[in-house]
C-alpha positions in Angstrom: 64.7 179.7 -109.8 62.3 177.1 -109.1 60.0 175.3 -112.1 56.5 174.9 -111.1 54.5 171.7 -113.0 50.7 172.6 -113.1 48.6 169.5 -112.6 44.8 169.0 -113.3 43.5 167.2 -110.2 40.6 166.0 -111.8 41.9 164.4 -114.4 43.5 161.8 -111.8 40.0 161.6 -110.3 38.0 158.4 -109.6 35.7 157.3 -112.2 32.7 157.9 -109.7 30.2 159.2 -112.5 27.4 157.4 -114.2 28.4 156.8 -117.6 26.3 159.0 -119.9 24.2 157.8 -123.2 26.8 158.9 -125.3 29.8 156.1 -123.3 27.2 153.7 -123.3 26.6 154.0 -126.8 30.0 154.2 -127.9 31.3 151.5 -125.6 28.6 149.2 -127.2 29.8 149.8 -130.7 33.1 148.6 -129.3 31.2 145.2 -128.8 31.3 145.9 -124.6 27.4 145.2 -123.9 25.9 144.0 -120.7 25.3 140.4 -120.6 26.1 136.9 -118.8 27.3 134.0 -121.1 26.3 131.9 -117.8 23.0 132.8 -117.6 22.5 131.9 -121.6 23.9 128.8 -121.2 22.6 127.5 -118.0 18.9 128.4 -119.4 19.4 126.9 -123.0 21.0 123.7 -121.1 17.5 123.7 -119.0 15.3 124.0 -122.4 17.4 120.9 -123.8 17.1 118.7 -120.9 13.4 120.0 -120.1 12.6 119.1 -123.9 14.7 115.6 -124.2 12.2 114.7 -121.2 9.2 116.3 -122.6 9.8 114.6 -126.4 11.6 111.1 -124.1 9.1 109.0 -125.7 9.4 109.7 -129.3 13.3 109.8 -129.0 13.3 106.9 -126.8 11.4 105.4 -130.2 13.6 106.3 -132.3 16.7 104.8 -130.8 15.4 101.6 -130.7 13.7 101.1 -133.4 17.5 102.4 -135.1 19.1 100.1 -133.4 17.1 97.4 -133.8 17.4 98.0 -137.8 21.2 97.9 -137.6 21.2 94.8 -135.2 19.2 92.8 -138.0 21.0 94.8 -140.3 24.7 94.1 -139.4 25.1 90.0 -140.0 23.3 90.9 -143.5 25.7 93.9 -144.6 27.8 93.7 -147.5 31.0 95.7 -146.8 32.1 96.0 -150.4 28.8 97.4 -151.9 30.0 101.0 -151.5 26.2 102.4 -152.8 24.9 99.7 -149.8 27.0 101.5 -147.0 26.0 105.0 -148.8 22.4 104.3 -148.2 22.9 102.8 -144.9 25.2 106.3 -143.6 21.7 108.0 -145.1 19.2 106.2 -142.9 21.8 106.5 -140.2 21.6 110.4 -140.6 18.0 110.6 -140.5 17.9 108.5 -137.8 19.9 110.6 -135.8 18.3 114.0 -136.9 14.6 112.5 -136.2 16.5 112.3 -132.7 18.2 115.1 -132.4 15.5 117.9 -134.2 13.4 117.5 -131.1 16.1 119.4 -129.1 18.2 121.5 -131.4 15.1 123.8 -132.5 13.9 124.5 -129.1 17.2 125.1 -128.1 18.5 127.2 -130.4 15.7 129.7 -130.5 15.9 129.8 -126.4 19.4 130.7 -126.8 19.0 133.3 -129.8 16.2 135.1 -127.6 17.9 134.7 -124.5 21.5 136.4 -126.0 18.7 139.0 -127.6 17.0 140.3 -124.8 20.3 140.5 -123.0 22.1 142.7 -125.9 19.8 143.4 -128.4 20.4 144.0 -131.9 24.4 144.9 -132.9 26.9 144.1 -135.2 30.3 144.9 -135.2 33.6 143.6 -136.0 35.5 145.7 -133.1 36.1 142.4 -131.0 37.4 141.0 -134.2 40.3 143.4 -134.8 43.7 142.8 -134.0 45.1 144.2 -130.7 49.1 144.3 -129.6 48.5 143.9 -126.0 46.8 141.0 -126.5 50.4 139.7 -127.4 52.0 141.9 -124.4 52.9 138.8 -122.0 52.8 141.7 -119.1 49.4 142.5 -120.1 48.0 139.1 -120.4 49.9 138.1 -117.2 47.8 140.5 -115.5 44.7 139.5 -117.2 45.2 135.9 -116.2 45.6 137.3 -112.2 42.6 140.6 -112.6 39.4 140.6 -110.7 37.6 139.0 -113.2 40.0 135.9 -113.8 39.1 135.4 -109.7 35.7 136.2 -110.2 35.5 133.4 -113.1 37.9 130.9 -110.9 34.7 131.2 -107.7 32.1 130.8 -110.2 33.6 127.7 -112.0 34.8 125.9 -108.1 31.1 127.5 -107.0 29.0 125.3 -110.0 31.7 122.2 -109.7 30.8 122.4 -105.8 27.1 123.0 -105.9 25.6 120.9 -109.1 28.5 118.2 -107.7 26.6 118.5 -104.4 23.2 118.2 -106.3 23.8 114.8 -107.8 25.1 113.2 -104.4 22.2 114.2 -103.3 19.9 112.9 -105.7 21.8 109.9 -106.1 21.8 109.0 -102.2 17.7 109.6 -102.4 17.5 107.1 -105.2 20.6 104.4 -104.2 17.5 101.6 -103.4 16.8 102.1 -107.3 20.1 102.1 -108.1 21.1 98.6 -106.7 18.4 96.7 -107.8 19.0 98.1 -111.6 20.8 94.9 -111.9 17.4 92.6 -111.9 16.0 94.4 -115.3 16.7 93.5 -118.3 19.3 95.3 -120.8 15.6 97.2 -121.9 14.2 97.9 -118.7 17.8 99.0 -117.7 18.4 101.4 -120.5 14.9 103.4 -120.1 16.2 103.5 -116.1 19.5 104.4 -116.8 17.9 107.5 -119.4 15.0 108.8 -117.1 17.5 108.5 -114.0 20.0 110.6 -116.1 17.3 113.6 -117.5 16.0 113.8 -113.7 19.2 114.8 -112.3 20.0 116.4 -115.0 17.0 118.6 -114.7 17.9 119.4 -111.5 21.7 120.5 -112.1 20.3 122.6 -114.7 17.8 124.7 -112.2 20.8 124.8 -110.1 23.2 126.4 -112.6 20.4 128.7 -113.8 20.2 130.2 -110.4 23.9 130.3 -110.2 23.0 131.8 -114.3 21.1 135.1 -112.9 23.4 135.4 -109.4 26.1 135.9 -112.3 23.7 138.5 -114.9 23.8 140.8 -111.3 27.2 140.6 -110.7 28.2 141.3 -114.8 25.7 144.1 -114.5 27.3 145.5 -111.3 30.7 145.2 -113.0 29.7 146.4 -116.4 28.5 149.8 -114.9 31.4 150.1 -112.6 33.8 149.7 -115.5 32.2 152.2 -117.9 32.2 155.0 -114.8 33.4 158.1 -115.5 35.6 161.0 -113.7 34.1 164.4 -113.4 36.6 165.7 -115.9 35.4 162.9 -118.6 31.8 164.1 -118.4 33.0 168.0 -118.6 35.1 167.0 -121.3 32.1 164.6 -123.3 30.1 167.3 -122.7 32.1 170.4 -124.2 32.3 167.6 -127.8 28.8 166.6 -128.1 26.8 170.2 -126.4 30.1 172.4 -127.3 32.2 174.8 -125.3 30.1 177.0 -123.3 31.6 179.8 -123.8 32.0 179.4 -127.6 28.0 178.2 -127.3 28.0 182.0 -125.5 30.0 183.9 -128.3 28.3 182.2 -130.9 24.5 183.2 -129.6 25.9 186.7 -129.3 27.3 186.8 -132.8 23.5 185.5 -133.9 22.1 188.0 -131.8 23.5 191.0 -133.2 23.5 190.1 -136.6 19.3 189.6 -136.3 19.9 192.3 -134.6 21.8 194.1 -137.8 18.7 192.6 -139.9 15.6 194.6 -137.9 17.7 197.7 -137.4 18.3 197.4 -141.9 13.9 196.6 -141.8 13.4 199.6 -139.8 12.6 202.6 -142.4 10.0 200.4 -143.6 8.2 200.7 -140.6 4.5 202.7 -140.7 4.8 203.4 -137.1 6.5 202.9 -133.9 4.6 201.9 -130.7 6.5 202.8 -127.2 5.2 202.5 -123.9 7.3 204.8 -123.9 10.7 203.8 -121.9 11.1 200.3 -121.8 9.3 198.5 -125.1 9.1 199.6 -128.7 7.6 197.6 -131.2 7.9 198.8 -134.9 4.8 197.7 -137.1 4.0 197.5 -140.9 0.9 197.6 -142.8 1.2 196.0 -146.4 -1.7 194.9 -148.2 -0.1 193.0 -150.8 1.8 191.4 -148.5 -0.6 190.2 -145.5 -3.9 191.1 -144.6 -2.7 192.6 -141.3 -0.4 194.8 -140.2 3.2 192.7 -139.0 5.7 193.9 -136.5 9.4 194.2 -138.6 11.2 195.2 -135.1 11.0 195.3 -131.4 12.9 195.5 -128.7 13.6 196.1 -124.6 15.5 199.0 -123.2 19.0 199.3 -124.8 17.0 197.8 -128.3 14.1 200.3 -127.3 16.2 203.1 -127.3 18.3 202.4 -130.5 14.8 201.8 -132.2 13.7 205.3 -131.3 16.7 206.9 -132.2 16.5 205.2 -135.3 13.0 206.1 -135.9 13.1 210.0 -135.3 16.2 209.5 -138.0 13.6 208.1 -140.3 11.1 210.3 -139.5 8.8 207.5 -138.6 6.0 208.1 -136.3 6.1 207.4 -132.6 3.3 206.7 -130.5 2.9 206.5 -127.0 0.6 203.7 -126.3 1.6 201.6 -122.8 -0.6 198.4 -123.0 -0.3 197.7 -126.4 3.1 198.6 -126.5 3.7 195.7 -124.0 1.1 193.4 -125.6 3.0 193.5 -129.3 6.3 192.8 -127.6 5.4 190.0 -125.8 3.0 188.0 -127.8 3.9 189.0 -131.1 7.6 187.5 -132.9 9.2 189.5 -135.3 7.7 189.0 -139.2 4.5 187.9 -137.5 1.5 189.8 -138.1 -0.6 190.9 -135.4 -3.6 189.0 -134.3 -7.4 190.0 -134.3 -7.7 190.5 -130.9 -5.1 193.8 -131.7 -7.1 194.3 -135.0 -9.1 197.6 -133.5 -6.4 198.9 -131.3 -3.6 198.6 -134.1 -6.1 200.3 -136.7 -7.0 203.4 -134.3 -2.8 203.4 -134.3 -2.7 203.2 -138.3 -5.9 205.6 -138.5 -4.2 208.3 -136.6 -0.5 208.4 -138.4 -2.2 207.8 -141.8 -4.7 211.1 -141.0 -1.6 213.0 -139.9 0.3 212.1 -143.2 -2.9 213.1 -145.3 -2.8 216.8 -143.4 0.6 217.3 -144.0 0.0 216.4 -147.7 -2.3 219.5 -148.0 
């Protein structure tokens, strides 16, 4: 007697889906968002080099006016005045921030909008949790040898290669400059050696930015590739968050026939019942204190049609034939709505009619 094993196909299936809103969402509160940590930094590297050559003057100014005030300042120091060297670390601070403010400011606001635009606003401590396999040796030892390890490993030898490439470049252009450096004095040397050094700089930087938004393409390639899901994932995401279809099913049936319970118990209060006459009836109410128009309390198609009459001859309520307004009430008119004027004179030749007959049989 052989034993049979039933397997699911699709649950081995490739992840060829788009992830839906609800992966994306929940793989973002896991701290997994879109976004290139090269781009960010090879665009807030630009700003700072961009900005030391914009603001080279007053920084320039500042460094030599500092270190002209500690060259005077050195032969004249007293090393065992403690509150001397206090003040002197104090105008060596400002110094250095009157320097420095120039670039951190611009910098750091390029990088904070930068790292917004990319993921937005989110907070979450998921990336900070502990995780085992992050101590499984197997599982970093294939970390350190994935796709992405080789992927990082071509874009560090790519940037080494190409911003290597751009200073040789630059260099060879300006060697001429380069060799007679040596007649300037230490001044003229020093504001060479600076502007020589933010040019190529400059230039690195634009390099490494393009080599910044190659990479944002490729993350956002890999990003969606990794969040994929199989066909059994969706139907599975899909049963959680819309329900089971067929429990959806059960449950709309369930609502139906207990509304349907509910207008069947409203029934006797009817006035009258309007047929047309096989496949709609529409039951309708008049109450004064209640509306200012009479209000259909039941209707239905076929199967509902014919319960409705049944129902009605056991109530002795009235039945009229009346085809177009029959058709009219059920269509246009939801149950515990009243009527509107347009069916004002055809629903009061209706009432007019049953509320005659009732008077005659009174006498």
């Amino acid at each position: 007697m052989y034993e049979y094993i039933i397997l699911d196909l699709q649950l081995f299936s490739e992840k060829t889906e788009e992830a839906t809103s609800k992966k994306k969402q929940d793989t973002r509160k896991k701290g997994n968002v879109l976004q290139s940590k090269e781009l960010t930094g090879a665009i807030t590297l630009f700003v700072a080099v961009f900005t030391i050559n914009m603001y080279s003057a007053n920084i320039l100014e500042v460094i030599v006016s500092s270190v002209k005030y500690y060259n005077g300042l050195f032969y004249e120091l007293n090393f065992n005045d403690a509150m001397e060297i206090y003040n002197i670390l104090i105008k060596a601070l400002i110094f250095t921030l009157r320097a420095v403010v120039y670039i951190i400011i611009p910098t750091f606001i390029t990088a904070f909008v930068i790292q917004r635009l990319q993921v937005g606003s989110l907070y979450t401590t998921e990336p900070l949790k502990p995780k085992l396999s992050r101590l499984n040796p197997i599982e970093g030892f294939k970390r350190m040898f994935s796709m992405q390890a080789v992927m990082n490993l071509i874009k560090s030898l790519l940037k080494i290669i190409l911003v290597g490439y751009v200073g040789y470049v630059y260099i060879r252009d300006n060697i001429g400059l380069i060799m007679k450096a040596y007649e300037l004095d230490k001044m003229r040397f020093s504001y060479m050696v600076f502007f020589f050094s933010i040019n190529m700089a400059l230039r690195m930087a634009f390099v490494i930015i393009i080599l910044g938004f190659v990479d944002y393409f490729y993350q956002n390639y890999s990003y969606k590739k990794n969040i994929r899901m199989s066909k059994q994932e969706v139907k599975e995401e899909f049963k959680q968050t819309e329900g089971d279809p067929q429990i959806k099913a059960k449950i709309k049936e369930r609502q139906r026939q207990a509304a349907m319970r509910r207008m069947m118990q409203e029934l006797p209060k009817a006035d009258v019942i309007i047929t047309n006459p096989t496949h709609f009836a529409v039951a309708l109410k008049y109450d004064e204190d209640k509306y200012d128009a009479p209000y259909v309390i039941a209707k239905g198609q076929d199967y509902i049609a014919k319960k409705i009459k049944e129902k009605a001859k056991e109530y002795e309520i009235p039945i009229i034939e009346n085809k177009p307004l029959a058709r009219t009430l059920y269509k246009e008119i939801e149950i515990g709505r009243v009527i509107t004027p347009d069916l004002y004179e055809a629903v009061a030749e209706v009432l007019a009619y049953i509320y005659s007959i009732k008077e005659n049989n009174r006498r």
